[in-house]
C-alpha beads as a LAMMPS data file, in Angstrom:
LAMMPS data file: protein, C-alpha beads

118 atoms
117 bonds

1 atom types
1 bond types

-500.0 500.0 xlo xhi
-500.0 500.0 ylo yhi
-500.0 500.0 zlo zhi

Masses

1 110.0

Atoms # bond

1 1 1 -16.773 -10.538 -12.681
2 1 1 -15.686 -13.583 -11.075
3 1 1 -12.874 -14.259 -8.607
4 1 1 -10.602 -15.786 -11.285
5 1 1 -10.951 -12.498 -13.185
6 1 1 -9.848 -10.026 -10.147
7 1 1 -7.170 -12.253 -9.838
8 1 1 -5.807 -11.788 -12.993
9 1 1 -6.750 -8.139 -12.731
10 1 1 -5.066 -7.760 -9.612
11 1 1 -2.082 -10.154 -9.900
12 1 1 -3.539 -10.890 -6.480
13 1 1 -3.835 -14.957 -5.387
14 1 1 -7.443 -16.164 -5.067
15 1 1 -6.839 -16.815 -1.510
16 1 1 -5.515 -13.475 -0.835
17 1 1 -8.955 -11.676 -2.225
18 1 1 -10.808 -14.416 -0.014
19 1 1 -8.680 -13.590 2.797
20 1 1 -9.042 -9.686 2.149
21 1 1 -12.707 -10.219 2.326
22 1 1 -12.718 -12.328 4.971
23 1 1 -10.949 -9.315 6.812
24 1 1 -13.299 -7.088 6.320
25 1 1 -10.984 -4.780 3.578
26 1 1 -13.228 -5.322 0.975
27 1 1 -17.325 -6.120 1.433
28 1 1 -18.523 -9.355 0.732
29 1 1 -19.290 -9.527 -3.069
30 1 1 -22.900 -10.476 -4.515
31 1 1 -23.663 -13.574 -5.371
32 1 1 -24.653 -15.207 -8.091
33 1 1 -25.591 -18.943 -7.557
34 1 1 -22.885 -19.842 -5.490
35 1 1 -20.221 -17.420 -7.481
36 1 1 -18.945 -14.579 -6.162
37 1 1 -19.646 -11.378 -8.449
38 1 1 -17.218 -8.060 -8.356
39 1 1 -17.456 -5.237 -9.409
40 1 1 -14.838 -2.598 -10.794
41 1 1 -14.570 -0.932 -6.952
42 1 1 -13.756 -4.284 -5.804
43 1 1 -11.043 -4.843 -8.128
44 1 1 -9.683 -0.790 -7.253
45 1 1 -9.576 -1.951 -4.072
46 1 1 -7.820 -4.847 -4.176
47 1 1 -5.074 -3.201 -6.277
48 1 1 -4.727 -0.164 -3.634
49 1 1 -4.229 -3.009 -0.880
50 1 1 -1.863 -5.015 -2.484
51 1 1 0.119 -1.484 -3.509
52 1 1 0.033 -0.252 -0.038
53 1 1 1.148 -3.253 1.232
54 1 1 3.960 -2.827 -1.107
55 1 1 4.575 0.379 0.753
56 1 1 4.771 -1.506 4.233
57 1 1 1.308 -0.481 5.509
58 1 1 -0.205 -2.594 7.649
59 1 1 -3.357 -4.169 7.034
60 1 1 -4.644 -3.268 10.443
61 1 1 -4.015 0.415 9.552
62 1 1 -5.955 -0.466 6.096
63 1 1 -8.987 -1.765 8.128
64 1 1 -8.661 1.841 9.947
65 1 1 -9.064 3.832 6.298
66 1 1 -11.461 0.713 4.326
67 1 1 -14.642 2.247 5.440
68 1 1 -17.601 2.223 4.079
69 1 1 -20.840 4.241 4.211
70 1 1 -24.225 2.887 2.779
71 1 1 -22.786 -0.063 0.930
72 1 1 -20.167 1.981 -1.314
73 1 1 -16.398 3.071 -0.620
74 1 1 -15.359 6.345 1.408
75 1 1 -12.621 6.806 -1.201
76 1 1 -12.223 10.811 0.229
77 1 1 -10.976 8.526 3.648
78 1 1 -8.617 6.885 1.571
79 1 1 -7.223 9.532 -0.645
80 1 1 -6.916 11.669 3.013
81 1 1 -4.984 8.547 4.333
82 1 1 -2.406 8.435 0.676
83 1 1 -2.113 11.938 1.306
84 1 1 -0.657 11.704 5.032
85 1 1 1.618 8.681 3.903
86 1 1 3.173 10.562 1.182
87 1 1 4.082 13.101 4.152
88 1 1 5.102 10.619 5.626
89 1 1 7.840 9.355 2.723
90 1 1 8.681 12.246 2.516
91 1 1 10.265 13.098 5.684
92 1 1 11.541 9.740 5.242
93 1 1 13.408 10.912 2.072
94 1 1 14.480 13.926 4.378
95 1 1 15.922 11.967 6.791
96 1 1 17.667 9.509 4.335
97 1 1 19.126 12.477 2.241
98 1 1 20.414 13.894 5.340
99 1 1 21.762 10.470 6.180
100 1 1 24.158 10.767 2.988
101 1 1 25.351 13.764 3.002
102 1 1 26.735 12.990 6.950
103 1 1 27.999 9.983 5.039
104 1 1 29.335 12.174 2.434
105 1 1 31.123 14.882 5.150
106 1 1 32.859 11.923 7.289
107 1 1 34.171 10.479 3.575
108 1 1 35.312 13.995 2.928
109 1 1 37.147 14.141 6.075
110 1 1 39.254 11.174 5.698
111 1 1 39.972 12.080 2.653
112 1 1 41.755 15.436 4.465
113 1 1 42.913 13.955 7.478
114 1 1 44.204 10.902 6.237
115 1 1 46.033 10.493 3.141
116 1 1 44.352 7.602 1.548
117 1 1 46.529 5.132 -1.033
118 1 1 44.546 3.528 -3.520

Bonds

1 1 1 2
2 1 2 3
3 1 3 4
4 1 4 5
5 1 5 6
6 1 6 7
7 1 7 8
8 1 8 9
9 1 9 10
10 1 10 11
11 1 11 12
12 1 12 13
13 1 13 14
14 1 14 15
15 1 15 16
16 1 16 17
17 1 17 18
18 1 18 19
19 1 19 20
20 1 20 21
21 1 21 22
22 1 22 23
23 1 23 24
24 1 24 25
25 1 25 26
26 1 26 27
27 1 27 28
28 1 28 29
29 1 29 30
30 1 30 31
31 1 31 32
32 1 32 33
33 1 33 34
34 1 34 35
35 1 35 36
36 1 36 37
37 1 37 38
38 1 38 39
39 1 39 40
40 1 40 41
41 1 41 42
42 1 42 43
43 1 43 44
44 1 44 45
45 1 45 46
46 1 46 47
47 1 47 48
48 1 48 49
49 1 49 50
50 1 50 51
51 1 51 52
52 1 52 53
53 1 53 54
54 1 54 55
55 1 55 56
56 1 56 57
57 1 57 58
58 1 58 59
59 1 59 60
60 1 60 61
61 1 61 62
62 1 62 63
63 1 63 64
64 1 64 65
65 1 65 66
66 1 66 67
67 1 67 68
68 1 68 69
69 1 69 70
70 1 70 71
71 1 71 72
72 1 72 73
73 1 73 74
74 1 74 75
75 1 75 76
76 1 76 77
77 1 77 78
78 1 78 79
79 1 79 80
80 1 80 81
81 1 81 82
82 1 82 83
83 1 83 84
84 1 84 85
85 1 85 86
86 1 86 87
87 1 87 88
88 1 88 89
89 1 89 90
90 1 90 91
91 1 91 92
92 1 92 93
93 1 93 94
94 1 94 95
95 1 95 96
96 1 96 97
97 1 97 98
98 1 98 99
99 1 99 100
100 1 100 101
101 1 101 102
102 1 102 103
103 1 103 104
104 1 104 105
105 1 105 106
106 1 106 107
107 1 107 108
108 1 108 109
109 1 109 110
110 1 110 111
111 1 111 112
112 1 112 113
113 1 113 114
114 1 114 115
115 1 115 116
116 1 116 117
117 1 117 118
């Protein structure tokens, strides 16, 4: 498929897949003529790059996962790497739940310490 297509696909700006691939995150695409031609790994890709973006990796940590080994995708790299951030999130939600309930206890203790007037 053409750019234009994984863009639509991918809700991702033509200049963001050209810039993604001039990065190295995703391998330069066959050409046909002077088209670029995708394929459906491409696309994958591009949608788990823009989603862990969305989940404030970095692309340089990306780069460190995007590997590949004779021409196609390491995907077990990858799904080791989603893996370790979902650890990661949640110890986050660990620390953020533990967060609001000392949030909760100080609340609590105005409440009984200081007689509050609406």
């Amino acid at each position: 498929m053409y750019i234009g297509e994984v863009s639509k696909k991918t809700s991702l700006s033509i200049k963001a897949i050209r810039f993604y691939e001039a990065k190295g995150l995703i391998n330069p695409p066959q050409r046909l003529g002077r088209y670029r031609v995708y394929q459906a790994a491409d696309v994958d890709l591009l949608i788990l790059i823009k989603q862990a973006k969305q989940l404030g990796v970095s692309l340089s940590q990306l780069k460190g996962v995007i590997v590949y080994q004779d021409g196609k995708l390491d995907w077990l790299r990858i799904k080791l790497f989603l893996a370790e951030l979902r650890v990661q999130l949640q110890a986050k939600i660990a620390d953020l739940t533990a967060n609001i309930a000392n949030i909760d206890e100080c609340s609590r203790q105005i409440d009984t310490e200081h007689s509050l007037s609406d």
